[in-house]
Every structure is written in C-alpha cells, then in structure tokens.
C-alpha positions as CSV (number, residue, x, y, z in Angstrom):
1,X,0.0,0.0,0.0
2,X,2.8,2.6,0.7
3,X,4.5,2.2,-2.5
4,X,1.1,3.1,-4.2
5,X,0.9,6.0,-2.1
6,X,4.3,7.3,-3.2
7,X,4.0,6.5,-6.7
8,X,0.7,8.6,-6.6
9,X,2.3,11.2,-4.2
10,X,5.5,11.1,-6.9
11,X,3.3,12.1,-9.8
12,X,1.3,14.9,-8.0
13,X,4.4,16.6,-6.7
14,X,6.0,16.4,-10.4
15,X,2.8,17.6,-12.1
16,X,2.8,20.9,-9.2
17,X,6.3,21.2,-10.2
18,X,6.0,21.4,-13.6
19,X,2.9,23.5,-13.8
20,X,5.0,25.8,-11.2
21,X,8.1,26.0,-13.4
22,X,6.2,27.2,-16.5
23,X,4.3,29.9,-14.6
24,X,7.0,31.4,-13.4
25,X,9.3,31.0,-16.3
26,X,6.3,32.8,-18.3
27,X,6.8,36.1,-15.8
28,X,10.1,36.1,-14.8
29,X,11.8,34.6,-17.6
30,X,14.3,31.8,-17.9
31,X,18.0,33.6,-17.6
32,X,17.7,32.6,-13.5
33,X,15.8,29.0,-12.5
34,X,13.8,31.2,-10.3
35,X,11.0,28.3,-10.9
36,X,13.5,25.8,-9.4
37,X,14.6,27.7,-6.4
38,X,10.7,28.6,-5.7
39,X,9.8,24.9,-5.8
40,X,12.9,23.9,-3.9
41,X,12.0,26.9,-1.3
42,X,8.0,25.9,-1.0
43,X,9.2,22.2,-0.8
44,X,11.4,22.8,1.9
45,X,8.9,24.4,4.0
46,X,6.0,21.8,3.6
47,X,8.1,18.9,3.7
48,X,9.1,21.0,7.5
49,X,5.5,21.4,8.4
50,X,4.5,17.7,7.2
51,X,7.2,16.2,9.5
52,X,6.2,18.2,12.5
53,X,3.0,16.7,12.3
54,X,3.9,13.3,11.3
55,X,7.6,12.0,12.7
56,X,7.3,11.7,16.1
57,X,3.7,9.8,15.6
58,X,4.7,5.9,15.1
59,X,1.2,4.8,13.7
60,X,0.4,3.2,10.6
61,X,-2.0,6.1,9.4
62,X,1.5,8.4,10.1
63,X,3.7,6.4,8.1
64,X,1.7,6.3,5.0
65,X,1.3,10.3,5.2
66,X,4.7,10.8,5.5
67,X,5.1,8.2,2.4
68,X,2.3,9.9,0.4
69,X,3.5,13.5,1.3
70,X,7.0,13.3,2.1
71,X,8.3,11.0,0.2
72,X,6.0,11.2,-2.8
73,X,4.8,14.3,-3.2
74,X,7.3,16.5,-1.5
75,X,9.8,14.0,-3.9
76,X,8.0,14.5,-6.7
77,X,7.6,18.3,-6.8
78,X,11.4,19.3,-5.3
79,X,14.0,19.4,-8.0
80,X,18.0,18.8,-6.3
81,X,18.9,17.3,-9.7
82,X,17.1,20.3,-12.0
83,X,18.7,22.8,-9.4
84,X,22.4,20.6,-9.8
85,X,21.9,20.8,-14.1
86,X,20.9,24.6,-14.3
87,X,24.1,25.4,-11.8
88,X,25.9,23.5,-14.0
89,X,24.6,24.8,-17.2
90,X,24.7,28.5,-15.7
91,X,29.2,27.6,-15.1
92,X,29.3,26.0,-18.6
93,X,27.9,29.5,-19.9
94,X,30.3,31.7,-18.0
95,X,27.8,32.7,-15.4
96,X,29.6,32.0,-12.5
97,X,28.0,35.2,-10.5
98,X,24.4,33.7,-11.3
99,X,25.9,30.1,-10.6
100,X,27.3,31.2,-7.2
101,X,23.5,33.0,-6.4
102,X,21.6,30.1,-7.2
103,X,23.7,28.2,-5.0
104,X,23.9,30.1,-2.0
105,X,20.1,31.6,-2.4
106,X,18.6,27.7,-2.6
107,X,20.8,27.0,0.5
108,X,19.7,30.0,2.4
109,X,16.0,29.6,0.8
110,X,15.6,26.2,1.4
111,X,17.2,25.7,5.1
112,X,15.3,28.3,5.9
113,X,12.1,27.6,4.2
114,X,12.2,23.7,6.3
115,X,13.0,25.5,9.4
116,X,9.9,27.8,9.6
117,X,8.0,24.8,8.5
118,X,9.1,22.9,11.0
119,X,8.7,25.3,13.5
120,X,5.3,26.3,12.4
121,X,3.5,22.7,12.3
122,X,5.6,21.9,15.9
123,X,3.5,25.5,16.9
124,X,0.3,24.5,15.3
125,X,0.5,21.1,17.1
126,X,1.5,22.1,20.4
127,X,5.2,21.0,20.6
128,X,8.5,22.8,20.7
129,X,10.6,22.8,17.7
C-alpha cells in the first residue's frame, strides 16, 4: 500500500512542479531558474510542516502520510537534480556570479524555508521545535 501512495504522491508533486516552473518561467523569464529555487524553497517548508505533524507519531496512518507527502509528493515536486543541471549549465555559460547565487540563495532559501515549517507545524500542534 505505501508504494502506491508514493508512486501517486510522486506524480502529484511532479505535475505541481511542472505547472509551477512554467508559470514562473512565463513572468520572470528563464536567464535565472527562479522556478526551481521557488519549488525547492516551497518544498522545503511543507516537507518541514508535514514532518512536524507526522515524525514523532509511530502509527500506521503516520507512516503512510509521511510516504504519500514526504516522500511522494514533497519527492516528486522538489528538484535537487534540476537545481544541480541549471548550476551546471549556468558555469558551462560563463555565469559563475548567477551560478554562485543560485547556489547560495537555494541554501539559504531552502534551510530556511524547512525551518519555519518545521517550527510552524511543531506550533500548530502544540510542541516545541
């Protein structure tokens, strides 16, 4: 049952993604993976709130969230290797400036993007972070 739940999860959160790439891609443009660091940044922070509300909880019900959403989904829709490529492809071009941004704003974006969702479901479920 919990593969199912990830293989569904997987193709929700890579659906999201892609839908989320192309809209920003269409208003900000493609010079930057903006699109990429947003899904990396909004990944961060649910896959954060999802585990405050599911890791400490040992039941089966728990396990197959955290399969479905964290694994899965939150899988599915964050993009390490499209973020590693685009760096890559940003050095290749000369662009080491933009390559050094993207590198230290997805870092800075994304630790603290799974802190604050962290903290936030540990708040919203009345535990300390």
């Amino acid at each position: 049952m919990n593969w199912l739940a990830i293989a569904i999860g997987s193709a929700l959160g890579g659906v999201a993604r892609h839908w989320c790439g192309l809209a920003v891609a269409s208003r900000w443009g493609t010079a930057m993976p903006w699109g990429t660091l947003l899904v990396n940044g909004i990944g961060s922070f649910l896959i954060g709130l999802i585990a405050a509300f599911t890791l400490f909880r040992n039941s089966q019900t728990a396990q197959l969230a955290r399969d479905f959403l964290m694994v899965g989904v939150m899988g599915g829709f964050t993009t390490f290797s499209a973020f590693s490529l685009q760096t890559l492809m940003l050095m290749r071009d000369g662009r080491l400036a933009g390559a050094a941004l993207n590198v230290a704003l997805s870092l800075v974006v994304c630790m603290l993007a799974v802190f604050l969702g962290f903290v936030l479901g540990a708040a919203l479920r009345g535990a300390s972070a």
